[in-house]
C-alpha positions in Angstrom: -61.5 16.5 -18.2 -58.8 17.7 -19.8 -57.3 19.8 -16.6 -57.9 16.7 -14.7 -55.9 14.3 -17.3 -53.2 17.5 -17.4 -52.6 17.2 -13.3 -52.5 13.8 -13.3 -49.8 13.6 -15.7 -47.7 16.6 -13.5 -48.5 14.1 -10.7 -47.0 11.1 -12.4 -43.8 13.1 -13.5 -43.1 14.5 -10.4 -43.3 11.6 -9.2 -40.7 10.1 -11.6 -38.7 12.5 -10.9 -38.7 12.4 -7.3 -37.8 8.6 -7.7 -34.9 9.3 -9.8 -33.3 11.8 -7.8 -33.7 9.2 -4.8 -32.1 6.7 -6.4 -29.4 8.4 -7.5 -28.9 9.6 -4.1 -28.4 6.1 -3.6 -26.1 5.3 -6.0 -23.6 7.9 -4.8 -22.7 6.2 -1.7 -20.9 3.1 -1.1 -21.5 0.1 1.4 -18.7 -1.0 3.4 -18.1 -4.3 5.4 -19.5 -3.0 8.6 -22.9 -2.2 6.6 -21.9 1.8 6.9 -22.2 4.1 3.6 -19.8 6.6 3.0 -19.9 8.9 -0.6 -16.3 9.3 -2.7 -14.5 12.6 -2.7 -16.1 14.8 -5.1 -12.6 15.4 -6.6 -12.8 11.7 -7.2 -11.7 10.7 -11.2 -13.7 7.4 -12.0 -10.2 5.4 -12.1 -9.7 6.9 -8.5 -13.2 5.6 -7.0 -13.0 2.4 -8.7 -9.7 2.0 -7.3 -11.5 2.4 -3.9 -14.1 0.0 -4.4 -11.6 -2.6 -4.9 -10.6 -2.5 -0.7 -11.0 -3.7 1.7 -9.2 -6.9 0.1 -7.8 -9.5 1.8 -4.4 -11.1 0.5 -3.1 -14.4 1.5 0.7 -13.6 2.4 3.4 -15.5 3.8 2.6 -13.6 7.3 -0.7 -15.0 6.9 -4.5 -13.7 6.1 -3.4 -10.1 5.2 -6.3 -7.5 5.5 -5.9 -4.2 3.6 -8.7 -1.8 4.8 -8.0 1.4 2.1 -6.4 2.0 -1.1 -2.6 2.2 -0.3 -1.0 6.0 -0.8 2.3 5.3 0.7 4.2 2.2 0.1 6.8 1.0 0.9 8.9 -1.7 -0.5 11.8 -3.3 1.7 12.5 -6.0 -0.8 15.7 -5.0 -2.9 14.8 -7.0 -5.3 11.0 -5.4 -5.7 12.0 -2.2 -6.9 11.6 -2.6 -10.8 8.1 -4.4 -9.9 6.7 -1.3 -7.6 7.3 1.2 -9.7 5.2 0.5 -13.0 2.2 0.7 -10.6 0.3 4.1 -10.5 0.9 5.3 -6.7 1.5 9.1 -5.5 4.1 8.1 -3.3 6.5 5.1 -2.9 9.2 4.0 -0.5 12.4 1.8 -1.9 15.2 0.2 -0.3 17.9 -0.2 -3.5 20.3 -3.3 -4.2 23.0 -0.5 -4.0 23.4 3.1 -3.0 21.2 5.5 -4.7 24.1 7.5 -7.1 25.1 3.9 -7.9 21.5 2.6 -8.6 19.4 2.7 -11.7 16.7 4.8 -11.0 18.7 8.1 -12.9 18.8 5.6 -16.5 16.5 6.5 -19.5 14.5 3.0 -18.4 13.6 3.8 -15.0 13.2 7.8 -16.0 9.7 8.1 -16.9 8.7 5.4 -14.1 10.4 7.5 -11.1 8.8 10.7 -12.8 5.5 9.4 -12.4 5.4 9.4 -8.4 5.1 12.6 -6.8 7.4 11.2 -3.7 10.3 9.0 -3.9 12.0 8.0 -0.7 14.7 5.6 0.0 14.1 3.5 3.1 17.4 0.9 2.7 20.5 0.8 0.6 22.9 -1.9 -0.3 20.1 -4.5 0.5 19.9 -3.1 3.7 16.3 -1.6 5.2 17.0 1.6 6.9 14.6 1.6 9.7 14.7 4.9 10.8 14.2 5.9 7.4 11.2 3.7 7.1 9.5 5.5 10.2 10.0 9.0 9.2 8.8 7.7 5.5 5.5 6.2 7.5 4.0 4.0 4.6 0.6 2.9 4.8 1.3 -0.9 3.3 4.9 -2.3 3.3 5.7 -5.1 0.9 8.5 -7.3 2.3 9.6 -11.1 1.5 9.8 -14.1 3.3 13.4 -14.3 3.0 15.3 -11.6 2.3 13.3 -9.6 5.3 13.1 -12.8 7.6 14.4 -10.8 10.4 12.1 -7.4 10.2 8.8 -8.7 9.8 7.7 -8.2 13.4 9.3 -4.6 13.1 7.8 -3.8 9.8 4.1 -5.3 10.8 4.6 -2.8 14.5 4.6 0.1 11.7 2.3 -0.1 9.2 0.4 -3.2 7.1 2.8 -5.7 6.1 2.3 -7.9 3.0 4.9 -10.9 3.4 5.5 -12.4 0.0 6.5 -15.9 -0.2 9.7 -15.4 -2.4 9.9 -19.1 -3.3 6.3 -19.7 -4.1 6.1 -16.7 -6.0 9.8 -17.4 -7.7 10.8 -13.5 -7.3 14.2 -13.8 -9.1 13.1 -15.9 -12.2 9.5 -14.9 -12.8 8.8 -11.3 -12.4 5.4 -11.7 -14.1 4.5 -13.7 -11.1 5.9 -10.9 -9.2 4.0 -8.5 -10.5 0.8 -10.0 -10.7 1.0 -10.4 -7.5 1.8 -6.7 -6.7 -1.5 -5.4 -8.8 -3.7 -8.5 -6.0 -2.2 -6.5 -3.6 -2.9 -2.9 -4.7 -5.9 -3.3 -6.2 -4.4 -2.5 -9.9 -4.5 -5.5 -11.7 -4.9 -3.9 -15.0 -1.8 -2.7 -14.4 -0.4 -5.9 -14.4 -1.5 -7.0 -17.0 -1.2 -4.1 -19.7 2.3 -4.0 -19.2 3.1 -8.3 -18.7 0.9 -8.1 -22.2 3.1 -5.4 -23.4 6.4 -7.3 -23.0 5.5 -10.8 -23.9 4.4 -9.1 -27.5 8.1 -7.4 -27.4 9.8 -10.6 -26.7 7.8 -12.3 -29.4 8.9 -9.6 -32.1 12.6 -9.8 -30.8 12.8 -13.8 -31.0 11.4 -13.6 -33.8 14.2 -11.4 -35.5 16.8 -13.5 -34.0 15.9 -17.1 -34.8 18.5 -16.4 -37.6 21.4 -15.6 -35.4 24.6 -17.8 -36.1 26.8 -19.2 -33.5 26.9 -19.4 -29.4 26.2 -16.3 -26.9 27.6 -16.0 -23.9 26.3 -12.6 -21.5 29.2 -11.3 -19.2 28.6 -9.6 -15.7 31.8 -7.1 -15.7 32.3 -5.7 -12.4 35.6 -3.7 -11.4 37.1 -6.7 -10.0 35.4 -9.6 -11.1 33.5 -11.2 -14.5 30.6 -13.1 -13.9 28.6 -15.5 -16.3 25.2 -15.3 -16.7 23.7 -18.5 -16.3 20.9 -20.2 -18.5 18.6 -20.6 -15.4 18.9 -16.9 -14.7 19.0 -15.6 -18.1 15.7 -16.6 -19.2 15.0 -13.9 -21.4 17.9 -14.5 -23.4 17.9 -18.7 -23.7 15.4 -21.0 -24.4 11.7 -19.8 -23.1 12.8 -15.9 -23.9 14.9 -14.9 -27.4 15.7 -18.7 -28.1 19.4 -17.5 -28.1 22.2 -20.6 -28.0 24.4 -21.1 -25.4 28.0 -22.5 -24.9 28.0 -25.9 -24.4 29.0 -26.3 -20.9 28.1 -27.2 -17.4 28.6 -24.2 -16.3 26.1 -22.1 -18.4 23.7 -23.7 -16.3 24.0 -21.8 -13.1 27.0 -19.4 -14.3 29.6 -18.8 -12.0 32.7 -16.1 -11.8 35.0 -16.3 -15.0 38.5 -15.9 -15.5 40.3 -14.7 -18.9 41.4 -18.7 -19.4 37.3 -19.8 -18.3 35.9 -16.8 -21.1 38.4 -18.6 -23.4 37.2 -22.1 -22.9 33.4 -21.1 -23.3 34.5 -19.1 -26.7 31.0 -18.1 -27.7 30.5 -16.3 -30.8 28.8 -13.4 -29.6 29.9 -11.8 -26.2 27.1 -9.7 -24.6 29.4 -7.7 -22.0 27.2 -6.3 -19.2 28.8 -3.4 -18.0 28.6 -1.9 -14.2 29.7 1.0 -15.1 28.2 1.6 -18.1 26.9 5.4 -17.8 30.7 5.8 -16.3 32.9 4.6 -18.5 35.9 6.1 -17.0 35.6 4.0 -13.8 36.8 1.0 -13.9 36.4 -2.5 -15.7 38.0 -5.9 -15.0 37.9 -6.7 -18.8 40.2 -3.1 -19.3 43.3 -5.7 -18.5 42.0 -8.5 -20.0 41.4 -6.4 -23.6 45.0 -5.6 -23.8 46.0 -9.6 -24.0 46.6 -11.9 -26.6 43.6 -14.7 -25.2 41.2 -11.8 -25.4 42.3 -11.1 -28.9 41.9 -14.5 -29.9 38.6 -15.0 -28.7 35.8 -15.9 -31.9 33.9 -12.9 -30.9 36.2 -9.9 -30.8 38.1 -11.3 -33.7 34.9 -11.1 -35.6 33.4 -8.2 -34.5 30.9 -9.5 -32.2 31.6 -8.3 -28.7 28.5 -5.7 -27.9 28.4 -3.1 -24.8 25.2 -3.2 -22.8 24.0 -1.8 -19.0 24.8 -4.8 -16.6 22.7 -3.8 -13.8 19.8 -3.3 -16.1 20.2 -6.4 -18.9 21.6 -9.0 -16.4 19.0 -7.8 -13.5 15.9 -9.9 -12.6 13.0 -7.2 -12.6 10.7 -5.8 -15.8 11.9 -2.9 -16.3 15.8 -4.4 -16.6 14.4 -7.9 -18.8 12.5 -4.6 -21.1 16.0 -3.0 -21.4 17.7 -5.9 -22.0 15.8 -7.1 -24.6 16.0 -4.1 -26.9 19.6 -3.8 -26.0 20.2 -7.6 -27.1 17.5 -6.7 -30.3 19.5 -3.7 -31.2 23.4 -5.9 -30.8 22.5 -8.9 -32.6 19.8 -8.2 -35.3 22.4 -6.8 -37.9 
C-alpha cells in the first residue's frame, strides 16, 4: 500500500509539473492580429515587451485611419514645431527638422542636453522650417509625424516613404497646448506613461511657481529681442506666464492680446513694471541685439522697469517658445527673475 500511494503521488506531480511547464510555454508567446504567435527577443527588458504589446495600434490622424504595425525605432518628425514634444519620449533613434539651422537651434542648451543625450541617433531631416527630403530618405524612419498644415504639401511624399501620422494641428491646438501635443505623441508611440509623468511633472512646477508669485507688484510685459526687431509676447501666446499659467498681470492694452512688433516709443507706452527680455542670442552675447541701441537712450532709461531694477535677461527661443521643454525653462527662468 504504501509504494502504491508513493507512485501515485510521483504520478500526480509529474503531472503538475508537466502542466506548468506547458503553460508557461504558452505564456511566452504572443498572439497577433492574424491569429500567429511569435515569442519576444530574449534580450527583451519588461518595459521593452510591454512596449510591444501595445502595437499594432491604430490612430485616427488627419490623413485618416492610421495603422502602426510595430513599435516605432526610427522617427521622424517633419513638424518644426514638434521637436520639444518628440524628444521627452524614450526612442533609440529620432529624426528632426529644426525651426532654424542646427548651430542656431536649441538642442546644444542645458534644457535640451540631457533629452538629446538620451537618443543614441540624432538626425536632422529639415532646417529653417524646411523638410530636407533627401535627408529624410537617407535618415529612413519607420513612422514620420507631420501636421496638417505646416506639411500640407509633403504628405503624399512622406506617406511614399514610411508610416505617416498627420496631426490635425488645429484640433490638437499645437502652438497653445503642448499637453495636447504630447498626449497625443505617447497614442501614437505607444508610451503614454510618458506623457503623462512628465505633463504631471510640470503642472506641479507651475503650481509651486504661481504660487510664489501671487505677490508680485506691478505689470509684466515679455520682449522677443531679435537682432533687428522686438516683438511682444502676447497674452494668447504666453499662457504660461498670464492668467491660466503664473497668474502674472499684463499691460493694459489691446495689443497684449495678440502681441505684435514693438518699437522704443510702443515699449514706452505699454511701461510695465517688470520687463522679461527674451534674448536670441542669449548663449552669444556678443552678437547682436536690437535693444543694444535702444539701452543707450533717454526713453529706455525712463522706462518703470530699468529705472527700478526690474529688467531681467532670459533665453528667447526657449521662454517665449511653444513646446515643454521651452514653457519648463521659462518657468524657472521667470521663478528665479521675479521671486526676490
Amino acid at each position: 500500500m504504501k509504494a502504491r500511494h508513493t507512485t501515485s503521488w510521483s504520478v500526480f506531480f509529474t503531472g503538475m509539473i508537466s502542466l506548468l511547464l506547458l503553460l508557461s510555454a504558452c505564456s511566452s508567446n504572443t498572439q497577433s492580429a492574424d491569429g500567429k504567435t511569435s515569442s519576444p527577443p530574449s534580450n527583451a527588458t519588461g518595459q521593452e515587451a510591454a512596449g510591444s504589446a501595445a502595437f499594432p495600434r491604430t490612430i485616427e490622424a488627419a490623413n485618416g485611419s492610421i495603422v502602426i504595425k510595430e513599435k516605432p525605432e526610427r522617427v521622424a518628425v517633419v513638424h518644426w514645431g514638434y521637436v520639444d514634444s518628440i524628444l521627452l519620449f524614450d526612442l533609440k533613434s529620432v529624426g528632426l527638422a529644426l525651426p532654424f539651422t542646427k548651430n542656431d537651434s536649441s538642442l546644444g542648451t542645458d534644457t535640451y542636453k540631457p533629452y538629446v543625450d538620451k537618443h543614441k541617433e540624432l538626425a536632422i531631416v529639415g532646417e529653417n522650417t524646411t523638410v530636407n527630403m533627401e535627408a529624410l530618405l537617407e535618415y529612413a524612419p519607420d513612422l514620420i509625424i507631420a501636421g496638417n498644415a505646416t506639411n500640407t504639401q509633403l504628405t503624399d511624399q512622406l506617406e511614399k516613404i514610411a508610416t505617416t501620422v498627420v496631426i490635425n494641428e488645429a484640433d490638437t491646438d499645437v502652438w497653445s497646448n503642448w499637453p495636447a501635443l504630447v498626449t497625443k505623441f505617447g497614442a501614437i508611440l505607444g508610451q503614454e506613461d510618458v506623457a503623462e509623468q512628465f505633463i504631471t511633472g510640470y503642472q506641479t512646477k507651475l503650481q509651486d511657481a504661481r504660487e510664489k508669485l501671487a505677490d508680485v507688484e506691478g505689470t509684466v510685459a515679455f520682449l522677443q529681442v531679435r537682432n533687428n526687431a522686438v516683438w511682444l509676447g502676447g497674452t494668447n501666446f504666453l499662457t504660461p506666464y498670464y492668467d491660466e499659467g503664473l497668474g502674472l498681470k499684463a499691460p493694459d492694452s489691446p495689443v497684449m492680446t495678440e502681441g505684435a512688433e514693438l518699437t522704443l516709443e510702443g515699449l514706452s507706452a505699454l511701461n510695465p513694471d517688470h520687463l522679461i527680455l527674451g534674448y536670441f542670442n542669449y548663449d552669444n552675447p556678443s552678437a547682436a541685439s536690437l535693444t543694444d541701441e535702444w539701452e543707450k537712450t533717454d526713453v529706455w532709461k525712463s522706462l518703470k522697469a530699468v529705472k527700478n531694477g526690474q529688467t531681467y535677461a532670459v533665453n528667447g527661443a526657449l521662454a517665449m517658445g511653444y513646446g515643454p521643454l521651452g514653457n519648463s525653462y521659462g518657468i524657472e527662468a521667470v521663478l528665479e527673475a521675479l521671486d526676490k
